[in-house]
N, CA, C and O atoms as a printed pandas DataFrame, in Angstrom:
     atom_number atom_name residue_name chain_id  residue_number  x_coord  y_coord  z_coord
0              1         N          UNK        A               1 -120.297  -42.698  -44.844
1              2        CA          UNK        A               1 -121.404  -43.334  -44.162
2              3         C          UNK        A               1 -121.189  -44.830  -44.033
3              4         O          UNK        A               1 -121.535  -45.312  -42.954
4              5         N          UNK        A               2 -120.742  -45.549  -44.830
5              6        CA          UNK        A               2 -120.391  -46.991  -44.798
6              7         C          UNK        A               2 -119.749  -47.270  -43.620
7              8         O          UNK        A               2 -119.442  -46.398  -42.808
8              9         N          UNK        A               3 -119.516  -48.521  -43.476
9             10        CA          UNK        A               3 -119.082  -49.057  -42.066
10            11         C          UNK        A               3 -119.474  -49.876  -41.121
11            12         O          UNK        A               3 -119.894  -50.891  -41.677
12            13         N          UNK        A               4 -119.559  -49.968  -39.940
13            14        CA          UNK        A               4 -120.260  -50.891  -39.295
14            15         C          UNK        A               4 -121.481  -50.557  -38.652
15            16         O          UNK        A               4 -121.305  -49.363  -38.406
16            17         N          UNK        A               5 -122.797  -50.903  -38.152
17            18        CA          UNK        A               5 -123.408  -49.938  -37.794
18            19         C          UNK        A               5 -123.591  -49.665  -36.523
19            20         O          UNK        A               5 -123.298  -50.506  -35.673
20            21         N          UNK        A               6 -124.296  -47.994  -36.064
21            22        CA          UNK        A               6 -124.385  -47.389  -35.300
22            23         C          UNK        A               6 -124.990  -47.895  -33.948
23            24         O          UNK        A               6 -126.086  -48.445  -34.054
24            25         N          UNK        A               7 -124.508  -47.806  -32.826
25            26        CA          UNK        A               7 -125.803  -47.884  -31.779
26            27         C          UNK        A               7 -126.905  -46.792  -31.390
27            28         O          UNK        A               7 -126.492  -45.772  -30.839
28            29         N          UNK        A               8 -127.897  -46.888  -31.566
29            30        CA          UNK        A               8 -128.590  -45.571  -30.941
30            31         C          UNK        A               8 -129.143  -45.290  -29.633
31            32         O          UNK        A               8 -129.932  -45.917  -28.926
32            33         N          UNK        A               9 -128.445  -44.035  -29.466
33            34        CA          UNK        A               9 -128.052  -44.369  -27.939
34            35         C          UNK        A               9 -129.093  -43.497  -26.943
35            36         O          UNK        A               9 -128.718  -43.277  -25.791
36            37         N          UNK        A              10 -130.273  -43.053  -27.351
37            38        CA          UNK        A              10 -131.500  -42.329  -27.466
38            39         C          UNK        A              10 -132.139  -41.428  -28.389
39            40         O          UNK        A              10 -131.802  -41.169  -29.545
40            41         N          UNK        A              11 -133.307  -40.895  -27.581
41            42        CA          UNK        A              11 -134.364  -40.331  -28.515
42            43         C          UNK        A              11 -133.606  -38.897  -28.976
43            44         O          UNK        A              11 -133.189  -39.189  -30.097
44            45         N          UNK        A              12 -133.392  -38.154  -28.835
45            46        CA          UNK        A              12 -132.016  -37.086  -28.687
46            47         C          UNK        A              12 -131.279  -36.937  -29.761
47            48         O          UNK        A              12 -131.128  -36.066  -30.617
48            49         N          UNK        A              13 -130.779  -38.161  -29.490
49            50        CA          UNK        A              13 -129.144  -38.546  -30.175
50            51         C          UNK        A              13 -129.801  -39.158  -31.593
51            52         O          UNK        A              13 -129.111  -38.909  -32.581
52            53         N          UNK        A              14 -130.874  -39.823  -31.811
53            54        CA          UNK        A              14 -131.412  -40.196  -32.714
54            55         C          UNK        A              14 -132.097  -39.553  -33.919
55            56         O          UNK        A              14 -132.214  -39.667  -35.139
56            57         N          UNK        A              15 -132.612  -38.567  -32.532
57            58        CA          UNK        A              15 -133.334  -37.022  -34.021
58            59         C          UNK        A              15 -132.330  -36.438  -34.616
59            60         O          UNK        A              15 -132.370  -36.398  -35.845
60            61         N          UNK        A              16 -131.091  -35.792  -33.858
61            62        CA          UNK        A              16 -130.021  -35.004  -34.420
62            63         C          UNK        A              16 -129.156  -35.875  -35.079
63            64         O          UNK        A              16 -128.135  -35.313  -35.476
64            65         N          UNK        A              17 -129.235  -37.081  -35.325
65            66        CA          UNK        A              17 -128.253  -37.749  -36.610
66            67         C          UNK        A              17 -129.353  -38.051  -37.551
67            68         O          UNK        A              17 -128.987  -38.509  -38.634
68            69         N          UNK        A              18 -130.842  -37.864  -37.337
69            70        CA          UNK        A              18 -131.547  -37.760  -38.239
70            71         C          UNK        A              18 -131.669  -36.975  -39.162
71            72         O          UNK        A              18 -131.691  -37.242  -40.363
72            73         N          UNK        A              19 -131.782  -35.652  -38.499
73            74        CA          UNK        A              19 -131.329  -34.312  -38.911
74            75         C          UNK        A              19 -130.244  -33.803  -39.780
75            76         O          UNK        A              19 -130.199  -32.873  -40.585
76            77         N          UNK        A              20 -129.201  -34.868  -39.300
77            78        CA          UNK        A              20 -128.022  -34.321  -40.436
78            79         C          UNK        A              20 -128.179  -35.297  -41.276
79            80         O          UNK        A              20 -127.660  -34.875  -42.310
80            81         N          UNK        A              21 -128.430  -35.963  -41.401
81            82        CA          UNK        A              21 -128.736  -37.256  -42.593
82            83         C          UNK        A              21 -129.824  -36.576  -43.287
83            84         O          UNK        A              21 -129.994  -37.038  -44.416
84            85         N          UNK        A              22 -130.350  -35.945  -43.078
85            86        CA          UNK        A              22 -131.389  -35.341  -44.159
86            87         C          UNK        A              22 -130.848  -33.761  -45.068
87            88         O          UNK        A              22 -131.033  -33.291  -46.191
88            89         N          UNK        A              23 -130.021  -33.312  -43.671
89            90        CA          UNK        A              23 -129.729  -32.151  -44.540
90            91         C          UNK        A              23 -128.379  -32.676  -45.538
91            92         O          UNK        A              23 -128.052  -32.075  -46.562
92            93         N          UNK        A              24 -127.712  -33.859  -45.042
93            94        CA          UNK        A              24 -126.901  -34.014  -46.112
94            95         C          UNK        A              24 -127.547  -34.606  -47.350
95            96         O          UNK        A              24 -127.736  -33.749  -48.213
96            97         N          UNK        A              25 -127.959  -35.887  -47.698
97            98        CA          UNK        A              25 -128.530  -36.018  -48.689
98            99         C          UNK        A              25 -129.581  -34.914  -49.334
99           100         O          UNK        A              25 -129.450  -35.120  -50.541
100          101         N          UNK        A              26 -130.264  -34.170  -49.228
101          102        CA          UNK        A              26 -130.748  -32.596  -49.176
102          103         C          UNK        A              26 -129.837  -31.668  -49.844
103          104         O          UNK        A              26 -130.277  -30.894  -50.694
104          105         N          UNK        A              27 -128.376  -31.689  -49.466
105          106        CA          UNK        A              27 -127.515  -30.912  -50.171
106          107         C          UNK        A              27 -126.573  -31.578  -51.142
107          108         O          UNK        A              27 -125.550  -31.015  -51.533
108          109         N          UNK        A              28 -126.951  -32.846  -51.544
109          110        CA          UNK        A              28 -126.415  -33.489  -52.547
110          111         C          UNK        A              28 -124.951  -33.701  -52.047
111          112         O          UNK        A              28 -124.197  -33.624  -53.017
112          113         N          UNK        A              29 -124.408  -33.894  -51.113
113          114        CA          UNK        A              29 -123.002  -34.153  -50.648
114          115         C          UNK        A              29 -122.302  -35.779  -50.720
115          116         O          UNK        A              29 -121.169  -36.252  -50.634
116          117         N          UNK        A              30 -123.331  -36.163  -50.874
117          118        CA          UNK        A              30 -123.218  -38.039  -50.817
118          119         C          UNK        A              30 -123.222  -38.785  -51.893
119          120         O          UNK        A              30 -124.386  -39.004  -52.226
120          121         N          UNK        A              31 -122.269  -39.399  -52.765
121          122        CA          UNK        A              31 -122.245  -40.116  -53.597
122          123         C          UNK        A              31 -123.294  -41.390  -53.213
123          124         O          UNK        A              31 -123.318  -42.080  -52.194
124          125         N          UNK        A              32 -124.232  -41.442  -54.527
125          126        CA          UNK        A              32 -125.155  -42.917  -54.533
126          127         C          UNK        A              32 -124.739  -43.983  -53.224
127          128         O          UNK        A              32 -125.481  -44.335  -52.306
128          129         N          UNK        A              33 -123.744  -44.251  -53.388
129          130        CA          UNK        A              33 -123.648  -45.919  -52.285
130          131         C          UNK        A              33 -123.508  -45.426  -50.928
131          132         O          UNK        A              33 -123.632  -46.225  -50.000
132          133         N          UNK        A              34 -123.257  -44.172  -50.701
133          134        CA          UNK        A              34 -123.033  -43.391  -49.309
134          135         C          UNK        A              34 -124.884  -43.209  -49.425
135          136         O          UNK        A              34 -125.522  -43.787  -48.545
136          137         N          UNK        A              35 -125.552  -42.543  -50.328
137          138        CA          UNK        A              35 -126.708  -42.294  -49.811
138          139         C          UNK        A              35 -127.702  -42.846  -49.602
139          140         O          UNK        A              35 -128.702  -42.358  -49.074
140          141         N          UNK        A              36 -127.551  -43.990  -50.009
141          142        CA          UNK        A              36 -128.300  -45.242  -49.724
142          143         C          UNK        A              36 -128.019  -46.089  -48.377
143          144         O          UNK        A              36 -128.747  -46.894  -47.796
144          145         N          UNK        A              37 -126.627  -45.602  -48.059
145          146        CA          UNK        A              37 -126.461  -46.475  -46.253
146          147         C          UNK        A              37 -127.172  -45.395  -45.413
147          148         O          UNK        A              37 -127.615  -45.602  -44.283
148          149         N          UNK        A              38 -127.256  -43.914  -46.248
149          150        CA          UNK        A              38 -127.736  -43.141  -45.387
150          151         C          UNK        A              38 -129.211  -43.374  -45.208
151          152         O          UNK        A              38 -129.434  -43.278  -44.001
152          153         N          UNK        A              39 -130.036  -43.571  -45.698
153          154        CA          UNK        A              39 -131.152  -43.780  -45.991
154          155         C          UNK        A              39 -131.819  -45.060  -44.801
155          156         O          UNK        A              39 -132.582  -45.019  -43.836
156          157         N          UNK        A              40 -131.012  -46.175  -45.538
157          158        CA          UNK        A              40 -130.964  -47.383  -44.511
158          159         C          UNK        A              40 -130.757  -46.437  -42.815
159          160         O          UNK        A              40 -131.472  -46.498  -41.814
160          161         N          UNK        A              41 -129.888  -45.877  -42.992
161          162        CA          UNK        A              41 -129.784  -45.655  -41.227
162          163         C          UNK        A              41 -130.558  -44.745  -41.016
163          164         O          UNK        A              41 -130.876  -44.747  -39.827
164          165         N          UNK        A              42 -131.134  -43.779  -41.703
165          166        CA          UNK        A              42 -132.525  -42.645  -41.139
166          167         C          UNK        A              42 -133.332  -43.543  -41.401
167          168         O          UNK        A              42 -134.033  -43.422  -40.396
168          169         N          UNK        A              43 -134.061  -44.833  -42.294
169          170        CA          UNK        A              43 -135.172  -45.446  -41.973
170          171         C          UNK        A              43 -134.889  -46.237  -39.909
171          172         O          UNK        A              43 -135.715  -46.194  -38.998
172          173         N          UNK        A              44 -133.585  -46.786  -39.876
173          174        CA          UNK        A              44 -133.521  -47.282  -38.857
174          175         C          UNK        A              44 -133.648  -46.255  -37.230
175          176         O          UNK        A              44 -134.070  -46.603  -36.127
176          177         N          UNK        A              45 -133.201  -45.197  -37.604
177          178        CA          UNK        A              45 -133.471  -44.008  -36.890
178          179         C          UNK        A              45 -134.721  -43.615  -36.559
179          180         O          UNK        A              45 -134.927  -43.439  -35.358
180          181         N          UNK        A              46 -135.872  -43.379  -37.541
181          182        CA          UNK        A              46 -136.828  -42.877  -37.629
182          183         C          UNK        A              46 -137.961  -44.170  -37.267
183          184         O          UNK        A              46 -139.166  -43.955  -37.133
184          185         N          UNK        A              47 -137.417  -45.348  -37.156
185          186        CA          UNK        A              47 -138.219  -46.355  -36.492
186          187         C          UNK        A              47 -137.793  -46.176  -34.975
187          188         O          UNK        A              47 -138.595  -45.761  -34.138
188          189         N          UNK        A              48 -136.772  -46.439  -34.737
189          190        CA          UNK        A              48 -136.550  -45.573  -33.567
190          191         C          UNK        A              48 -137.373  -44.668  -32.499
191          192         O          UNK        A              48 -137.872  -44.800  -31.382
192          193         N          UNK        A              49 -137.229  -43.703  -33.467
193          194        CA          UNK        A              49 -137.517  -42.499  -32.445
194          195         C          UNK        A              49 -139.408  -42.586  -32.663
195          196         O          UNK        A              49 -140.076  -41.997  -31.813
196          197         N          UNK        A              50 -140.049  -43.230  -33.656
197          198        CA          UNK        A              50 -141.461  -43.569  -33.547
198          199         C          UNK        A              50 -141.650  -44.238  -32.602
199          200         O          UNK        A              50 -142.498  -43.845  -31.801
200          201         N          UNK        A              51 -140.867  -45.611  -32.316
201          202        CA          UNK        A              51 -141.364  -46.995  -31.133
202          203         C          UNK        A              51 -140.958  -45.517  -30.081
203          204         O          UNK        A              51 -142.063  -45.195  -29.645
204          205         N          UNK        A              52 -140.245  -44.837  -29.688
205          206        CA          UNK        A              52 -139.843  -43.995  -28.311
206          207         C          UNK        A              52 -141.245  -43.144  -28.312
207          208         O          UNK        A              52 -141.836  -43.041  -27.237
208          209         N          UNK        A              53 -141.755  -42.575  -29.399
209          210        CA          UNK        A              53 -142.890  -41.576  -29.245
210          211         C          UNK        A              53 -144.592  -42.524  -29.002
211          212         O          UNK        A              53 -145.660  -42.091  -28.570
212          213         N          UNK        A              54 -144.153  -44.133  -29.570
213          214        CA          UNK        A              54 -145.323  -44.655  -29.221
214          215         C          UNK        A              54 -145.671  -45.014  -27.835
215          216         O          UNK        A              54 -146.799  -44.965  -27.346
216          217         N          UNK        A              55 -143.991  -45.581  -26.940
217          218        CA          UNK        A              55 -143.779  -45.883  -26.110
218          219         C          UNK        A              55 -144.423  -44.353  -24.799
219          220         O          UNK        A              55 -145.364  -44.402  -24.006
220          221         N          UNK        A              56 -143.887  -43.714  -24.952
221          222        CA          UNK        A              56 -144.277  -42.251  -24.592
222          223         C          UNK        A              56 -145.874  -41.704  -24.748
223          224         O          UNK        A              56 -146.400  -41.188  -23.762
224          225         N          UNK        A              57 -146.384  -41.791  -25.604
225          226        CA          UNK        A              57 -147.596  -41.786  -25.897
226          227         C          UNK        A              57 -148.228  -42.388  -25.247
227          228         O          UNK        A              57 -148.994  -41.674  -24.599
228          229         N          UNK        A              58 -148.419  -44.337  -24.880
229          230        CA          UNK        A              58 -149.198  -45.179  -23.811
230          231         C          UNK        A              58 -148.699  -44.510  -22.378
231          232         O          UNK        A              58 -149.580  -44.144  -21.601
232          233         N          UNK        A              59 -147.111  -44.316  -21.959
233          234        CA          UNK        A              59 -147.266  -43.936  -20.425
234          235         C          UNK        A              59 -148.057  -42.643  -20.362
235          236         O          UNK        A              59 -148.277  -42.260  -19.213
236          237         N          UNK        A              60 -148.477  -41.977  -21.222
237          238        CA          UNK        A              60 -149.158  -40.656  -20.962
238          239         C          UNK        A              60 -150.273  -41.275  -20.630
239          240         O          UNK        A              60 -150.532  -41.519  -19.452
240          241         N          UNK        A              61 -151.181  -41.651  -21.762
241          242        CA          UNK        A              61 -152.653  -42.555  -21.358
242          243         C          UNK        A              61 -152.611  -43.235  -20.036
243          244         O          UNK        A              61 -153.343  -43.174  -19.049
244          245         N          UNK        A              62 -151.849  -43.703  -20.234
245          246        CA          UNK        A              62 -151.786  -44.880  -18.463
246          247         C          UNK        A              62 -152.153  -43.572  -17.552
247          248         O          UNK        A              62 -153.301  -43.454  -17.123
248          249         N          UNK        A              63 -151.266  -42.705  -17.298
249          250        CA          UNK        A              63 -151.399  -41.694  -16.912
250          251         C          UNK        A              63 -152.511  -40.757  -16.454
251          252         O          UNK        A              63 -152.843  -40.186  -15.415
252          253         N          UNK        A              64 -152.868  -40.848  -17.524
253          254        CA          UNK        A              64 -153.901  -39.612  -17.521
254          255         C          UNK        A              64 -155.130  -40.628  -17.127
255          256         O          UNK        A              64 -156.218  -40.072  -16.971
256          257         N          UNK        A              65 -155.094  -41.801  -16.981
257          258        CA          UNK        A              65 -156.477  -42.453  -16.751
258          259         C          UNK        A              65 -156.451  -43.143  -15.345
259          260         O          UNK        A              65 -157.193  -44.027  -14.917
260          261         N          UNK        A              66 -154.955  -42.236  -14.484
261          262        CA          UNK        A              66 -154.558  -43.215  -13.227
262          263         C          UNK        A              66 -154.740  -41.589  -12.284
263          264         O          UNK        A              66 -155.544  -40.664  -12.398
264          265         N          UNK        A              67 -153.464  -41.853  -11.280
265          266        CA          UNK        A              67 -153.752  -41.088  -10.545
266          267         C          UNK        A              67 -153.571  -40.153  -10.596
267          268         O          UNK        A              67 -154.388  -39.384  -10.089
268          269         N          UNK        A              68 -152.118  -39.519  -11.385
269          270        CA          UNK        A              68 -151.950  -38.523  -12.009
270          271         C          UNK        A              68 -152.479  -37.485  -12.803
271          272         O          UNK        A              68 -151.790  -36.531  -13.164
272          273         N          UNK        A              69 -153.894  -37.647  -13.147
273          274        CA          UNK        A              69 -154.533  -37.210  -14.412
274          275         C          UNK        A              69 -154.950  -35.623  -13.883
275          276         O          UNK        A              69 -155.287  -34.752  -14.685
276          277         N          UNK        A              70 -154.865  -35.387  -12.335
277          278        CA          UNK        A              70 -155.091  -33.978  -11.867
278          279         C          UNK        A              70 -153.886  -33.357  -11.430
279          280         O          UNK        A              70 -153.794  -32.665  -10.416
280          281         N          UNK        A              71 -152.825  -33.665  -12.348
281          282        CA          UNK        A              71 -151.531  -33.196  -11.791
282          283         C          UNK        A              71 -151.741  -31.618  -10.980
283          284         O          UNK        A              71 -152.873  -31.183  -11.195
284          285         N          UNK        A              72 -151.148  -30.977  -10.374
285          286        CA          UNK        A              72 -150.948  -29.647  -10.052
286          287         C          UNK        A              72 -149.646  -29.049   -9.948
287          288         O          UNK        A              72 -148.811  -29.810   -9.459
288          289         N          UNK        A              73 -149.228  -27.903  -10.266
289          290        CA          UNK        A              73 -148.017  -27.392  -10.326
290          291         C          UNK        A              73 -147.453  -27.419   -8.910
291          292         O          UNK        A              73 -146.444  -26.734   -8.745
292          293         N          UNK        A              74 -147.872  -28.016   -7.972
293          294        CA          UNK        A              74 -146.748  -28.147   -6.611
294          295         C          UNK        A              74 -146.975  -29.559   -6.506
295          296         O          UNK        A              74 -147.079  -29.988   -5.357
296          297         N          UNK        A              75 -147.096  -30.552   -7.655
297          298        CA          UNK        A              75 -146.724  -31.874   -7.752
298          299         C          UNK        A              75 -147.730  -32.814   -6.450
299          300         O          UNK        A              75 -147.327  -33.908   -6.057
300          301         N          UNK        A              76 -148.715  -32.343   -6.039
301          302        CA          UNK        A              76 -149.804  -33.278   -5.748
302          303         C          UNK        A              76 -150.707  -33.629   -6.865
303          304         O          UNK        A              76 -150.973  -33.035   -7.910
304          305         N          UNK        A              77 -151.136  -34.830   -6.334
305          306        CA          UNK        A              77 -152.251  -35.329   -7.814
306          307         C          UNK        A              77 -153.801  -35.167   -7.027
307          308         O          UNK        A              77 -153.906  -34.864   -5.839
308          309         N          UNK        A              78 -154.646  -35.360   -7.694
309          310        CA          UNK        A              78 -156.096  -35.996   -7.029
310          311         C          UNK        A              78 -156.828  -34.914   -6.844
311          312         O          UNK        A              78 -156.212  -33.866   -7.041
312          313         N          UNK        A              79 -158.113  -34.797   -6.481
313          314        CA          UNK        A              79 -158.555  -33.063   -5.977
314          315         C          UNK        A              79 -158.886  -32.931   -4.340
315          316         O          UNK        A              79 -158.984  -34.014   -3.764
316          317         N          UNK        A              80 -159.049  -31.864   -3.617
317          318        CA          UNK        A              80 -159.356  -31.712   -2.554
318          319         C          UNK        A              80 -160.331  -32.835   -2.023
319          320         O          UNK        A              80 -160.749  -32.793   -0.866
C-alpha cells in the first residue's frame, strides 16, 4: 500500500478500491504500517465518494423543483 498517492479517477473506481481496502484489512492480510496507509486512503476515498453523493443529491433537488420534476418515460417533462 505505501507509495505515492493515488488519483481518484471517479465515483466507480473509488467504491471498488474502497471495497478491496476493506476486505483486505477485514482479512488481516496487511501488516500495521500497510494498514494504516490503507486506512488513510479509504478515509480519502470515502470523502470522495460522499462530496460525489452530496454533489448528486443537490442536482436531484435542483431538479425536482425545476422543470424536470414531471419527468415521463418518453423523456418529455411538464404536464399536458
Amino acid at each position: 500500500m505505501a507509495g505515492k498517492p493515488q488519483k481518484i479517477i471517479n465515483f466507480e473506481s473509488a467504491m471498488a478500491e474502497l471495497e478491496q481496502i476493506v476486505a483486505d484489512m477485514e482479512a488481516g492480510k496487511l501488516p500495521l504500517e500497510d494498514s494504516l496507509a490503507a486506512y488513510k486512503r479509504g478515509a480519502e476515498l470515502l470523502s470522495f465518494c460522499r462530496g460525489r453523493l452530496e454533489d448528486a443529491q443537490q442536482q436531484v433537488s435542483v431538479l425536482e423543483n425545476g422543470v424536470l420534476k414531471d419527468f415521463s418515460a418518453g423523456g418529455e417533462t411538464g404536464s399536458n
